[in-house]
C-alpha positions as CSV (number, residue, x, y, z in Angstrom):
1,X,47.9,-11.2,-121.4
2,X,44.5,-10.3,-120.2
3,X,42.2,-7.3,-121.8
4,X,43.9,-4.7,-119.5
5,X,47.3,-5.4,-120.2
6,X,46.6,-5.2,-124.0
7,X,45.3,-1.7,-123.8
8,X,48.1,-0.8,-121.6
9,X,50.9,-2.1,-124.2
10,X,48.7,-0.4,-127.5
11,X,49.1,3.0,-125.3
12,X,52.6,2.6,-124.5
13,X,53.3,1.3,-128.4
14,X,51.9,4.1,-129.9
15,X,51.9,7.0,-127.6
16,X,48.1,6.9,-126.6
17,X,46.3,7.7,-123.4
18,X,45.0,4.4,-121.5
19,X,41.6,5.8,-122.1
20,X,42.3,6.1,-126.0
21,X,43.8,2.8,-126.5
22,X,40.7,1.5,-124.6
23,X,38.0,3.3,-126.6
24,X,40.1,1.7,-129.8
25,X,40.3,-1.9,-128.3
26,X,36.5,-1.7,-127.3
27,X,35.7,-0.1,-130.8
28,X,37.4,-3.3,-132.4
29,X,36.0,-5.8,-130.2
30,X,32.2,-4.6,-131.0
31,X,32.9,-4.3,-134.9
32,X,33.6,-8.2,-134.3
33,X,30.8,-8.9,-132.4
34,X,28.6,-7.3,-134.4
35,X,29.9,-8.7,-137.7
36,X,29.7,-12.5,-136.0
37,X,26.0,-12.0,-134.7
38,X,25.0,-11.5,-138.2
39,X,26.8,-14.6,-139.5
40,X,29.6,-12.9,-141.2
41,X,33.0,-14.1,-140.7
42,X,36.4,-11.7,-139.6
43,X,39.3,-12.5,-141.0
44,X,42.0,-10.7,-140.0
45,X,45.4,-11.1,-141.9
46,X,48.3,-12.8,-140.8
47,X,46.6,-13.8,-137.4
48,X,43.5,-15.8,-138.2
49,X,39.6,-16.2,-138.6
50,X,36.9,-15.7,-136.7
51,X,33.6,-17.6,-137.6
52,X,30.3,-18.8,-135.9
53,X,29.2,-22.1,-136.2
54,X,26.0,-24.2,-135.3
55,X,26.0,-26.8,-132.7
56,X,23.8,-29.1,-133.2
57,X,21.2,-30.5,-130.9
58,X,21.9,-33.4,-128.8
59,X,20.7,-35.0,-125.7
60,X,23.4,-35.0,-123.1
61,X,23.2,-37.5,-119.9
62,X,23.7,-35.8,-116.1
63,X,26.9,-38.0,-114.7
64,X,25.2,-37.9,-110.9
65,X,21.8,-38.7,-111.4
66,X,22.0,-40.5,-115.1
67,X,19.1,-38.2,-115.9
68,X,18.9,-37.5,-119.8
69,X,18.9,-33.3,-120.9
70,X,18.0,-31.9,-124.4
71,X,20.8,-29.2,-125.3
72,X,19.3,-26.9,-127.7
73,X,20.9,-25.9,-131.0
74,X,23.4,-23.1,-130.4
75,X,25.6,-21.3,-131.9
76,X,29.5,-20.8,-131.4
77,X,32.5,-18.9,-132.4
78,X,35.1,-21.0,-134.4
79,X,39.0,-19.6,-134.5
80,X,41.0,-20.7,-137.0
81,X,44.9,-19.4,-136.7
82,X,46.3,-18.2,-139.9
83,X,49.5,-19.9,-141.0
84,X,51.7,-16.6,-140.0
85,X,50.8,-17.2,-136.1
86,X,51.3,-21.2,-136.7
87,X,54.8,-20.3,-137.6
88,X,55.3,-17.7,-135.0
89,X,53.8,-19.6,-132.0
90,X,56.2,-22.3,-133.1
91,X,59.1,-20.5,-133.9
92,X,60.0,-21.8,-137.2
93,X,60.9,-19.8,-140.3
């Protein structure tokens, strides 16, 4: 399911415009985003957490010409799946 099929299914779930379920979706998403970039974590019940973590700084190696690269410290978003979807995704009770 890709980002336009999810907005089509919340419209046609709960009797909303495509342009409605959208502005909702996009709403979500950016509440997210913004809560992440300022190193807070979402947890959203019964599905899971979102949370950024720091990668640290390393020195990779280019496979075709065995050069060495500095990577930078960076930071990246961590999922965890709450139990709920565990047991959903695997069908068990």
């Amino acid at each position: 399911m890709n980002r336009s099929d999810l907005i089509r299914a919340t419209a046609n779930a709960h009797g909303l415009t495509i342009a409605e379920a959208e502005k909702i979706l996009n709403s979500i998403l950016e509440m997210m985003m913004v809560s992440l970039a300022c190193g807070e974590p979402v947890l959203i019940s019964r599905f899971g957490k979102f949370e950024i973590r720091t990668k640290q700084a390393c020195v990779r190696r280019n496979p075709r010409s065995g050069a060495e690269i500095q990577v930078p410290e960076k930071n990246a978003v961590l999922f965890h799946s709450s139990d709920a979807l565990k047991k959903r995704i695997n069908k068990t009770p």
